[in-house]
C-alpha positions in Angstrom: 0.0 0.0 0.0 1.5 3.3 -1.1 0.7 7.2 0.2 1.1 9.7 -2.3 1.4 13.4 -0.9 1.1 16.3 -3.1 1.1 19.8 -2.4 -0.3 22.6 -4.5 0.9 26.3 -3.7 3.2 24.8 -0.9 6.2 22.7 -0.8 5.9 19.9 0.8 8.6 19.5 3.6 10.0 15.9 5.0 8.3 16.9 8.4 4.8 17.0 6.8 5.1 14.0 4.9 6.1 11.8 7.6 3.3 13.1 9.8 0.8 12.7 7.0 2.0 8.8 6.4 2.1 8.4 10.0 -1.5 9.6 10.6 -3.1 7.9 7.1 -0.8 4.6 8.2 -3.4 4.1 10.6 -6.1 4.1 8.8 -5.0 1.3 6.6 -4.4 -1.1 9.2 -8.3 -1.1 9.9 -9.1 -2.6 6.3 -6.6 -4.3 4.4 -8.3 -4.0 0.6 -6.7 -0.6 0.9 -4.3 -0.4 -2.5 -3.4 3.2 -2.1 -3.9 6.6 -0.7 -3.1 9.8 -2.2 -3.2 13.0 -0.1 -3.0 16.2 -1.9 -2.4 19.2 0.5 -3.1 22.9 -0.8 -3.2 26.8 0.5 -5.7 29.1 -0.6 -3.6 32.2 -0.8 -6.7 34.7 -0.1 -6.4 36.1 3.3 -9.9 36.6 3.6 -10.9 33.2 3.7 -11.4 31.6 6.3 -9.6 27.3 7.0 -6.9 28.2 4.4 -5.1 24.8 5.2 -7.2 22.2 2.7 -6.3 18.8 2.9 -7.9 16.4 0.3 -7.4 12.4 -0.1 -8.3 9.6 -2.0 -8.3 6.1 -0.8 -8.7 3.2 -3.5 -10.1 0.0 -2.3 -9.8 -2.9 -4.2 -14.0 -2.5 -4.3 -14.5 1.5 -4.6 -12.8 4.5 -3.6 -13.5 7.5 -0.6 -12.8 10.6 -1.0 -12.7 13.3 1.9 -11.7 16.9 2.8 -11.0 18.8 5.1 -9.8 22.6 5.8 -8.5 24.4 8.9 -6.5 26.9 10.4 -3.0 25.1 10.6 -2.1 22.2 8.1 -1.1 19.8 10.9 -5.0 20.5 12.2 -6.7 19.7 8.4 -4.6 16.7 7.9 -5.5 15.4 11.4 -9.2 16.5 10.8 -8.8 14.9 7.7 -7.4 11.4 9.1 -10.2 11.3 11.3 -12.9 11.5 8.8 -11.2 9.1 6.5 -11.2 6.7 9.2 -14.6 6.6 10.2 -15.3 6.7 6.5 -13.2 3.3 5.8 -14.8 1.3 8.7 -18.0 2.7 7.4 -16.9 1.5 4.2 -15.2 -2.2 5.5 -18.9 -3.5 7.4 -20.6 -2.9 4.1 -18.7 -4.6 2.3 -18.1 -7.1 4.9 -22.1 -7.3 5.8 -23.3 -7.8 2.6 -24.7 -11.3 3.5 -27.0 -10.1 5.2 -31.1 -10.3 3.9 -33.3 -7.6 4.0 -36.9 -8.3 5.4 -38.2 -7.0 1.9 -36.5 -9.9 0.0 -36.9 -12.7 2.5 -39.5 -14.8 2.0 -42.8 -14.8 3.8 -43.2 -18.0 5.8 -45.3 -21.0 4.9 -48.9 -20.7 6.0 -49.5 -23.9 9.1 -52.1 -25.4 7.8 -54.5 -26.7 10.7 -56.6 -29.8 10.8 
């Protein structure tokens, strides 16, 4: 399982791209149909707005791919928003996928009749 990190109107230093495969590695422990992650990290250079730290990912399963994002104040804080979401998204993902063999009332069938004599 690889993690990409890519940066748009910022340079991505060794410090953030540890921290970003340290918090994402934890995420793909949970499901392990995970084939890759790729974590693009941007700055809005507008000083008006407001979360100008955006932090976006994409996480390809071997069944379907999430996609999150996140902004905040500090990229450290977006990219552990970011990790959170992603994670609760995954394990959201992993009991679908995993309770799937399950039967819905609609397409059981309806019991046999007991006849009585």
């Amino acid at each position: 399982m690889h993690i990409y990190v890519n940066g748009r109107n910022i340079e991505i230093t060794d410090a953030i791209k540890a921290y970003v495969k340290e918090k994402f590695g934890k995420v793909a422990n949970h499901y392990d149909q995970i084939q890759g992650i790729e974590v693009v990290l941007s700055v809005i250079k507008n000083p008006a707005a407001s979360g100008r730290h955006v932090a976006e990912v994409s996480c390809k399963m071997a069944t379907g791919v999430v996609h999150c994002e996140e902004s905040g104040e500090s990229m450290y804080a977006s990219i552990d928003l970011l990790a959170d979401k992603l994670d609760r998204q995954v394990k959201k993902f992993k009991d679908k996928a995993l309770g799937s063999d399950k039967t819905s009332i609609r397409t059981d069938e309806a019991p046999e009749p007991v006849e009585e004599a």
